[in-house]
C-alpha positions as CSV (number, residue, x, y, z in Angstrom):
1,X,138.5,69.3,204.6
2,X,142.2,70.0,204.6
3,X,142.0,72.0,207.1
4,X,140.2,69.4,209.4
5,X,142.7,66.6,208.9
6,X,145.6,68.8,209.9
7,X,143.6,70.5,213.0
8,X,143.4,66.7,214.4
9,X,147.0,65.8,213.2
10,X,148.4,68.8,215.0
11,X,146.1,68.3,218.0
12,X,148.0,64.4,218.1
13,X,151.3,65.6,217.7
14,X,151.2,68.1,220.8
15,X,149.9,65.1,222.7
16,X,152.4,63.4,221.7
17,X,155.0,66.3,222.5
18,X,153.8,66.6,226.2
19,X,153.7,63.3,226.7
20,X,157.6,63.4,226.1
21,X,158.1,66.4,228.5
22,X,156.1,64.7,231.3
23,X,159.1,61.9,231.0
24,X,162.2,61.8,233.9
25,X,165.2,63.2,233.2
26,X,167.0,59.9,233.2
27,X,165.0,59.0,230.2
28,X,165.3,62.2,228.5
29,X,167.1,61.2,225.3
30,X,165.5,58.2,224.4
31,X,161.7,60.2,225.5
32,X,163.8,62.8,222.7
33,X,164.3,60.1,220.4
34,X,161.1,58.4,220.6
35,X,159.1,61.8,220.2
36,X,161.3,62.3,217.1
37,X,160.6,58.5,216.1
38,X,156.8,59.3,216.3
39,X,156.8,62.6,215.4
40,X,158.2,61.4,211.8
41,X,155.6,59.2,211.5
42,X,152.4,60.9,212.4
43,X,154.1,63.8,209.4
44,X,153.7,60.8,207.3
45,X,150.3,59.8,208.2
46,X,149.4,63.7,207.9
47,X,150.8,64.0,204.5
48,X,149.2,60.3,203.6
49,X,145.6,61.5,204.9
50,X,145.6,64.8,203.3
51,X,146.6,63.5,199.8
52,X,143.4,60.7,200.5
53,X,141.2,63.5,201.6
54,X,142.2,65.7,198.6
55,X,141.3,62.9,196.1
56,X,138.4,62.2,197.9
57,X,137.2,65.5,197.6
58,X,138.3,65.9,193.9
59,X,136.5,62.5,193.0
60,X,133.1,63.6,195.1
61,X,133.5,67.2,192.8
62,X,133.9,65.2,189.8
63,X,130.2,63.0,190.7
64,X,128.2,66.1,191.2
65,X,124.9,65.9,189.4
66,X,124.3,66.2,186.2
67,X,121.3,68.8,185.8
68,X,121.9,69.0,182.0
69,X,118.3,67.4,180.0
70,X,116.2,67.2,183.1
71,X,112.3,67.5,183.1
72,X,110.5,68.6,186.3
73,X,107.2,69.1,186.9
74,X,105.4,72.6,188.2
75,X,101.3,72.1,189.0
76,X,100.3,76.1,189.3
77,X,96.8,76.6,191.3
78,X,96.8,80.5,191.0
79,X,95.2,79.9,188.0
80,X,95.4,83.5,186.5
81,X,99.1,83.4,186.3
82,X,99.3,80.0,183.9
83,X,100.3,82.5,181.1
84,X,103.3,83.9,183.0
85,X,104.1,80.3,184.0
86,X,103.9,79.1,180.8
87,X,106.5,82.2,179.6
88,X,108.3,81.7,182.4
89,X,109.1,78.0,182.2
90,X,109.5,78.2,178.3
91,X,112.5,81.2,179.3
92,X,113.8,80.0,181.9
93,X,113.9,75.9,180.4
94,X,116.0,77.6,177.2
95,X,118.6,79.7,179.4
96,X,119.3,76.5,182.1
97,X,118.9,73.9,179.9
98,X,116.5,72.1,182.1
99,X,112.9,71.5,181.1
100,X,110.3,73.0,183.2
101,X,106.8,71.8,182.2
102,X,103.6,73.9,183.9
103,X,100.0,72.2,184.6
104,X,96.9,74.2,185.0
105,X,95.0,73.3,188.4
106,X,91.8,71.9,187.3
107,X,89.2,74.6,188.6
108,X,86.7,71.7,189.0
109,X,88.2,70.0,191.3
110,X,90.1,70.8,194.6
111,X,94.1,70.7,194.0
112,X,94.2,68.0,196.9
113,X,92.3,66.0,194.9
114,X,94.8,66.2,192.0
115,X,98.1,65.6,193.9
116,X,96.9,62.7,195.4
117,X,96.0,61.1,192.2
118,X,99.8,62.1,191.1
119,X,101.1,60.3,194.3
120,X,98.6,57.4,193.5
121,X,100.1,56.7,190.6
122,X,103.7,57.0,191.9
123,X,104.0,60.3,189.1
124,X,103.9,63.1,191.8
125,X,104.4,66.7,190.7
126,X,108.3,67.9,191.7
127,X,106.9,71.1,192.4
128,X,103.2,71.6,193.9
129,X,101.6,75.1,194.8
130,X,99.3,74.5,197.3
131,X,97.2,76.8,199.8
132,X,98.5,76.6,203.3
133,X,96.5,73.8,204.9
134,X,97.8,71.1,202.2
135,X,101.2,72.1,202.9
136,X,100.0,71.2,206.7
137,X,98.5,68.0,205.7
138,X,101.2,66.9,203.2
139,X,104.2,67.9,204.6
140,X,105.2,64.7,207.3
141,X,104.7,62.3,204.0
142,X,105.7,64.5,201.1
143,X,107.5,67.9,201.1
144,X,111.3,68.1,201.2
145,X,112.9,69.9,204.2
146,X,113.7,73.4,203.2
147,X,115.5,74.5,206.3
148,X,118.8,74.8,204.7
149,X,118.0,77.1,201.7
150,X,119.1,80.5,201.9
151,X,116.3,82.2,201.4
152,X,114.7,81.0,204.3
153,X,116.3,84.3,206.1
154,X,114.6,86.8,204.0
155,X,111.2,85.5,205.0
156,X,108.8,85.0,207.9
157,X,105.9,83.6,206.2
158,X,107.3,80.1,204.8
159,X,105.5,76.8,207.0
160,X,107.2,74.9,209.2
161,X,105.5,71.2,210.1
162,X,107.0,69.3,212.5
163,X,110.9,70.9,212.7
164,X,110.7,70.8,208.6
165,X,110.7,74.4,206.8
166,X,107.8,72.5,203.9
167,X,106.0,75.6,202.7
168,X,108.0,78.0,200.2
169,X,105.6,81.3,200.4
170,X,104.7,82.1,196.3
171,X,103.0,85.7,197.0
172,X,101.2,87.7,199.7
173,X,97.6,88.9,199.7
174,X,96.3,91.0,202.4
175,X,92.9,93.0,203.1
176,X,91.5,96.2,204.9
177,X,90.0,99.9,203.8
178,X,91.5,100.9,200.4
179,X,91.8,104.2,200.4
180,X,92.2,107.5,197.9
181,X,94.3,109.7,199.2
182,X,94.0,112.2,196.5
183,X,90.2,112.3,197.5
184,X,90.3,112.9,200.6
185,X,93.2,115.1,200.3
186,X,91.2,117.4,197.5
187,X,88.5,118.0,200.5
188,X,90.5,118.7,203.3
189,X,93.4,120.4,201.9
190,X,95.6,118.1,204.6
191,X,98.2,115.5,203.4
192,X,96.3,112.0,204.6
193,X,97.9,109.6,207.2
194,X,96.2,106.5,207.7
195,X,97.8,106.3,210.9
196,X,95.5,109.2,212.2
197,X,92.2,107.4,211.8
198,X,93.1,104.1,213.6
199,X,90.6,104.4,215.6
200,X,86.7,103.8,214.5
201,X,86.2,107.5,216.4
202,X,89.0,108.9,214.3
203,X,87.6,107.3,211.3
204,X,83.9,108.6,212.1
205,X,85.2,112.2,212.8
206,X,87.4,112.0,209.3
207,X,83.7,110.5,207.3
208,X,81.7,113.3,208.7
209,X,84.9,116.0,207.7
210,X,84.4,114.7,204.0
211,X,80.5,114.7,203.4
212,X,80.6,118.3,205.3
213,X,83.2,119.3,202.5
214,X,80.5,117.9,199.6
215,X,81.7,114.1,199.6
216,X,78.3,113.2,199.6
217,X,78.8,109.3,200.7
218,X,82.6,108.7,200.8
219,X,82.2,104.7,201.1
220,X,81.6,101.8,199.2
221,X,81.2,98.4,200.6
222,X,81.1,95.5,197.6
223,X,78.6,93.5,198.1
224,X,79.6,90.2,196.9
225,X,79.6,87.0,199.1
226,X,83.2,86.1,199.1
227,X,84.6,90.0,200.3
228,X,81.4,89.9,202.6
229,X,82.1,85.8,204.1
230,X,85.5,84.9,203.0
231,X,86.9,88.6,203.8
232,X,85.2,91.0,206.4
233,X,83.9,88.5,208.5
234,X,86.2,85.6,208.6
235,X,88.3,88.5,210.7
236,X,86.1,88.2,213.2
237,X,87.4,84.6,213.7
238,X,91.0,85.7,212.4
239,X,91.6,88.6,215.2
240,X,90.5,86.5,218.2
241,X,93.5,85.3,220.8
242,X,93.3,81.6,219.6
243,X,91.3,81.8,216.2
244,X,91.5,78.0,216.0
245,X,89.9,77.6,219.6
246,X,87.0,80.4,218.8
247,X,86.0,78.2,215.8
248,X,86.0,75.2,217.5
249,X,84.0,76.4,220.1
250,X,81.3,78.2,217.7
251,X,81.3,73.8,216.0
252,X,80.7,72.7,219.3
253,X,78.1,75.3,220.1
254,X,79.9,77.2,223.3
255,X,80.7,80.1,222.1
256,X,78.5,83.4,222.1
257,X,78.9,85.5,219.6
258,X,76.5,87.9,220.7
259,X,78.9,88.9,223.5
260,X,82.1,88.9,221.9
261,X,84.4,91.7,222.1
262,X,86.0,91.2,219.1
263,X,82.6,90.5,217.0
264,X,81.4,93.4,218.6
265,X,84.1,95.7,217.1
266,X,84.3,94.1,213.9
267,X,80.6,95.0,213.5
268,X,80.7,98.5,214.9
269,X,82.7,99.1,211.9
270,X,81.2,97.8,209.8
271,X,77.8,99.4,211.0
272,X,80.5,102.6,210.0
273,X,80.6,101.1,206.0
274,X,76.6,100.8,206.1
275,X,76.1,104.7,207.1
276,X,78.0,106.4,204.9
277,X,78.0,103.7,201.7
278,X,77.0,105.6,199.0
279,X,74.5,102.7,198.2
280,X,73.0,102.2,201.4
281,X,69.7,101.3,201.2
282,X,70.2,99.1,198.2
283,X,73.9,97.7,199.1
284,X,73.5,94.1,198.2
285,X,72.4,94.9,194.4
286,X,76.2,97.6,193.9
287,X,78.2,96.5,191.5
288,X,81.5,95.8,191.9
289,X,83.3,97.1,188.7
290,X,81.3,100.6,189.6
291,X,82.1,100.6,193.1
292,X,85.6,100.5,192.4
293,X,85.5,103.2,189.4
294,X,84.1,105.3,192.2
295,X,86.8,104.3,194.3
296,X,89.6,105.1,191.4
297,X,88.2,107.9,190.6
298,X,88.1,109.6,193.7
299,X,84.0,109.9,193.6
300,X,84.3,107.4,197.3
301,X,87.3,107.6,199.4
302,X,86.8,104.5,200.9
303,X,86.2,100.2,200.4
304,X,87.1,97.5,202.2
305,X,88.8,95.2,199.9
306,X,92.4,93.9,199.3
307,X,95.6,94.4,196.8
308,X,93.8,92.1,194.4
309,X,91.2,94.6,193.6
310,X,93.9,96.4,191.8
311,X,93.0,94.3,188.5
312,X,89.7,96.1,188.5
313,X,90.7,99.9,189.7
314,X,94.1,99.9,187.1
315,X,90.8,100.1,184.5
316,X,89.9,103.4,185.5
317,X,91.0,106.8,185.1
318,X,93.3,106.1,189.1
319,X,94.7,108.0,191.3
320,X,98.5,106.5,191.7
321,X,97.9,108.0,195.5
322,X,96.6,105.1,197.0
323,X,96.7,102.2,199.3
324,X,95.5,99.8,202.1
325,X,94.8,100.5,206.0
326,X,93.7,98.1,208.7
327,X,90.1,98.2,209.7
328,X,89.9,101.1,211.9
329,X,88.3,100.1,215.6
330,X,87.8,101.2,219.2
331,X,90.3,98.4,220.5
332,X,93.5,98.5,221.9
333,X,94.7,94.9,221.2
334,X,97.2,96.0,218.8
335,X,95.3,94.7,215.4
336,X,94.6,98.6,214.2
337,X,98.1,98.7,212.9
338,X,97.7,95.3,211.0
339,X,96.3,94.3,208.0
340,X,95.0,90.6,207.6
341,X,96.7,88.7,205.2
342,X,100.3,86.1,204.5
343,X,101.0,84.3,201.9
344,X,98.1,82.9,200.2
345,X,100.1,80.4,198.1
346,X,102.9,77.9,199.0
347,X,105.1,75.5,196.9
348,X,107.0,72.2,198.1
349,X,109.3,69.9,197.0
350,X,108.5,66.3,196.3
351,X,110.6,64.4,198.7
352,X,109.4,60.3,197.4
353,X,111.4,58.4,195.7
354,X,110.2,59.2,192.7
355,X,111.7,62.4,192.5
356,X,115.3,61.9,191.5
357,X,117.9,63.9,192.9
358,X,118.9,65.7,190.3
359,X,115.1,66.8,189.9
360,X,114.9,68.0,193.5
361,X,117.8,69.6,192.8
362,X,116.8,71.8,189.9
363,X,113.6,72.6,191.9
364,X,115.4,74.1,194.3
365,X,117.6,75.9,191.8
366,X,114.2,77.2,190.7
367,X,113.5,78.6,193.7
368,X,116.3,80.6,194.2
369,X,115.9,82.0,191.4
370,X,112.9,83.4,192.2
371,X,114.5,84.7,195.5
372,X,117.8,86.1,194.6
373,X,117.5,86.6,190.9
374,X,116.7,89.5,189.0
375,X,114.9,88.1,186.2
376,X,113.4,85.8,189.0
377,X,112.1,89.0,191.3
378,X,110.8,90.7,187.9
379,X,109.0,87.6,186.7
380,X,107.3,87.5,190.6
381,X,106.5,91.6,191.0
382,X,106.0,92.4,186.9
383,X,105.1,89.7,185.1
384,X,102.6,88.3,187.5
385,X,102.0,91.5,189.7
386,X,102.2,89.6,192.5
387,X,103.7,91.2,196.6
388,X,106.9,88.9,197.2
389,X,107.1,87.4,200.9
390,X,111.0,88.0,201.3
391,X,112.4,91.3,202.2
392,X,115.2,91.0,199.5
393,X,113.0,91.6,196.4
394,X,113.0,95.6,195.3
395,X,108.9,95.9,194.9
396,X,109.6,99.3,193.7
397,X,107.0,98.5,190.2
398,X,104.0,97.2,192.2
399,X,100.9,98.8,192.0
400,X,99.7,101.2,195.0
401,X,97.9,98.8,197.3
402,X,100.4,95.5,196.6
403,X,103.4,98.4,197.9
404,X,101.1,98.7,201.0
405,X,101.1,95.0,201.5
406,X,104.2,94.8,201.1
407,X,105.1,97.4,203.6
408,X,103.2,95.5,206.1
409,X,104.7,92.1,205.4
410,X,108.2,93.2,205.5
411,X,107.1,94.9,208.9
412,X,105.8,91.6,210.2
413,X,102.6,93.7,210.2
414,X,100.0,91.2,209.1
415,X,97.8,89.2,211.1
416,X,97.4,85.7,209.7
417,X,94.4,84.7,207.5
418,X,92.4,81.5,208.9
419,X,92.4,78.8,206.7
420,X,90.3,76.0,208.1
421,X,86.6,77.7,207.9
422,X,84.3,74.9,206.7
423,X,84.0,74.5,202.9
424,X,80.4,76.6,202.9
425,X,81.1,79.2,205.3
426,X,81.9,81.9,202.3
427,X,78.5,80.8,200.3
428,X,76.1,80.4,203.7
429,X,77.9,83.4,205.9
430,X,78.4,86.0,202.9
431,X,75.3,85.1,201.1
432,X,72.2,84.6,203.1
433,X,73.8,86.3,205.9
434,X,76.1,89.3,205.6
435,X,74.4,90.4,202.3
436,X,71.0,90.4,204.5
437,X,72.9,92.6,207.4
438,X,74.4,94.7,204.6
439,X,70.7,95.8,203.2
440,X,69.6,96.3,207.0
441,X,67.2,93.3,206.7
442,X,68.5,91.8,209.9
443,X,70.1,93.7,213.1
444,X,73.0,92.4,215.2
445,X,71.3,90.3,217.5
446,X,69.7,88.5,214.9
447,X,73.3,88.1,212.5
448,X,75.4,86.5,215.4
449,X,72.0,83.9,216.1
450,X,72.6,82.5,212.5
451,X,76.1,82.4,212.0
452,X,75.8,80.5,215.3
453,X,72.9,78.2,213.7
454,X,75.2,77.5,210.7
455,X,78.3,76.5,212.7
456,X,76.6,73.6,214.6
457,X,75.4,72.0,211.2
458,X,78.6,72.6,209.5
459,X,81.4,70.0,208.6
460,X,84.6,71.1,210.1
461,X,88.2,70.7,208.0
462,X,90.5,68.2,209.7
463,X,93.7,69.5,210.6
């Protein structure tokens, strides 16, 4: 500030300086002794207005806020962390001397549900973690404007609404082929680069390389309804030019999937998983925790999944020499070199009135810590296990497929996840669907008729 009030006082007294010189001659000594007059004075003034400014500043020091005793409120929807949260909180509360208390999402309910009732009843959470499209429908109303925290420059994946940073990004999940290096390595005596099968042809030749070596069937495809709906073919929708546009048009009944390039691909791999699954023929019926022992084990080289189904592999004998690849495809559209995936959780601030200050102010505090801290990076990458969304955070202890995700998210290498398919489109698409195609009850043709079918009876999300 100092330096402010003395940039404009100087700026005044060279005015007044010039405007002296600009005098006649005649009037020389009394423009001299006028200047002298006034430059005297405006020295006063100077030394008057910086001694005001100083105190100002030394009195607005002396009201900064008092975080000592605070409570603020955290509601935590990734439900299989609460422990950590819990730990966390309790640590963190005893080392600040602020008081952090957690709440468990109610799984029987959706989370909108419960942070509307908090605003109804004017006791809003000061922190909320939320999946992206609350943050999108919440923001204007509710979220604080983040723009200004630091940590907005490590990261790519935070949400903007209307000019306001609102969406802090918790974690990042992604999905494509899992892959066992060591397996595949064991059969071809090569060192494996995923980047060499990007292509579905590459991927083909590679398949055919492993069961000639005695890999019998090196693929497993799980055969539950959320990978099958919520995962592999949501990226039919999710790797279209305007994924938002393609599902509106398949609502409103004028789009073909039967002819779509993208669809098309999508399926010609995954006409690739059928053939060489090692349960083909009854695919719908694997089981998950066996498909991924074979996986671990290096028995399959090959699922589609994502860094999530770490939780099941780490409880096997694993290969450390793994990791995740996009979906391989005859395309040129740039989306073999991505994974499909972003931050699948977001926090925001409170912004109503009844958040005080000083509460807003330790959530942000909390934040950073999570950012730039050490005990706030291990708390994200070891005690939850969770891929960080800002490039700061050393991910060195992640497990093999979260370090692929990471790798991809740090190298703006992930194509974003669509959030707005209708409430049923998991249950009615992966289930009486996709686990049909899967078995070979249905062919193609048939597959794209009823998805089509189901999208002009389903109820679209608002956004």
């Amino acid at each position: 500030m100092k330096k402010r009030v003395f940039a404009m006082l100087m700026g005044g007294l060279m005015a007044v300086s010039l405007m002296a010189c600009a005098g006649s001659t005649e009037g020389a000594a009394s423009a001299e002794d006028a200047a002298n007059t006034s430059s005297a004075a405006e020295a006063e003034a100077a030394e008057t207005e910086v001694a005001e400014a100083e105190a100002a500043e030394a009195e607005e020091s002396e009201e900064e806020i008092d975080l000592s005793g605070v409570t603020v409120t955290i509601l935590n929807s990734k439900t299989e962390i609460q422990t950590q949260m819990e730990e966390m909180a309790e640590a963190y509360s005893e080392k600040s001397g602020v008081d952090i208390e957690v709440y468990n999402a109610d799984t029987d309910t959706t989370v909108a549900s419960q942070v509307a009732t908090r605003y109804a009843s004017n006791d809003p959470f000061t922190l909320t973690m939320v999946d992206a499209k609350d943050v999108y429908s919440l923001a204007d109303d509710y979220a604080y404007d983040l723009s200004s925290e630091g940590w907005a420059e490590h990261t790519n994946l935070g949400i903007t609404v209307n000019g306001k940073l609102a969406g802090f990004p918790f974690c990042v999940e992604a999905r494509g082929i899992i892959y066992n290096a060591d397996a595949i390595e064991a059969v071809t005596g090569e060192k494996f680069d995923p980047a060499t099968v990007a292509t579905l042809s590459d991927f083909q030749a590679l398949l055919d390389e492993l069961v000639a070596g005695g890999m019998e069937s090196p693929v497993g495809v799980l055969s539950e309804y959320w990978s099958l709906g919520a995962h592999y073919f949501a990226e039919v929708y999710e790797q279209q030019d305007d994924p938002d546009a393609f599902v509106n048009g398949l609502l409103s009944g004028s789009e073909d999937l039967d002819t779509n390039e993208k669809f098309n691909s999508l399926m010609d791999s995954f006409d690739t998983l059928i053939d060489y699954n090692y349960a083909r023929g009854s695919a719908a019926n694997a089981d998950r925790e066996e498909t991924e022992m074979m996986l671990a084990e290096g028995q399959i080289a090959f699922m589609f999944g994502g860094n999530w189904d770490w939780s099941v592999i780490n409880q096997y004998d694993y290969s450390e020499n793994m990791g995740i690849m996009p979906v391989p495809q005859n395309t040129t559209d740039g989306t073999t070199e991505k994974l499909v995936g972003g931050a699948t959780k977001y926090i925001f601030v409170d912004s109503s009135d009844a958040t005080s200050d000083a509460q807003r102010q330790v959530a942000l505090d909390f934040l950073n810590w999570i950012v730039f801290d050490q005990e706030g990076n291990s708390f994200l990458t070891d005690e939850c296990a969770l891929v960080p969304a800002f490039d700061n955070i050393n991910a060195a202890s992640l497990d093999p497929l979260s370090t692929s995700v990471k790798a991809y998210a740090d190298a703006n290498a992930l194509i974003d996840s669509y959030p707005y398919l209708p409430y049923d489109h998991m249950t009615v698409v992966g289930q009486e669907i996709m686990q049909k195609y899967l078995d070979e009850a249905m062919d193609r043709t048939e597959l794209a008729a009823e998805v089509e079918q189901y999208f002009k009876t389903a109820t679209p999300i608002e956004h």
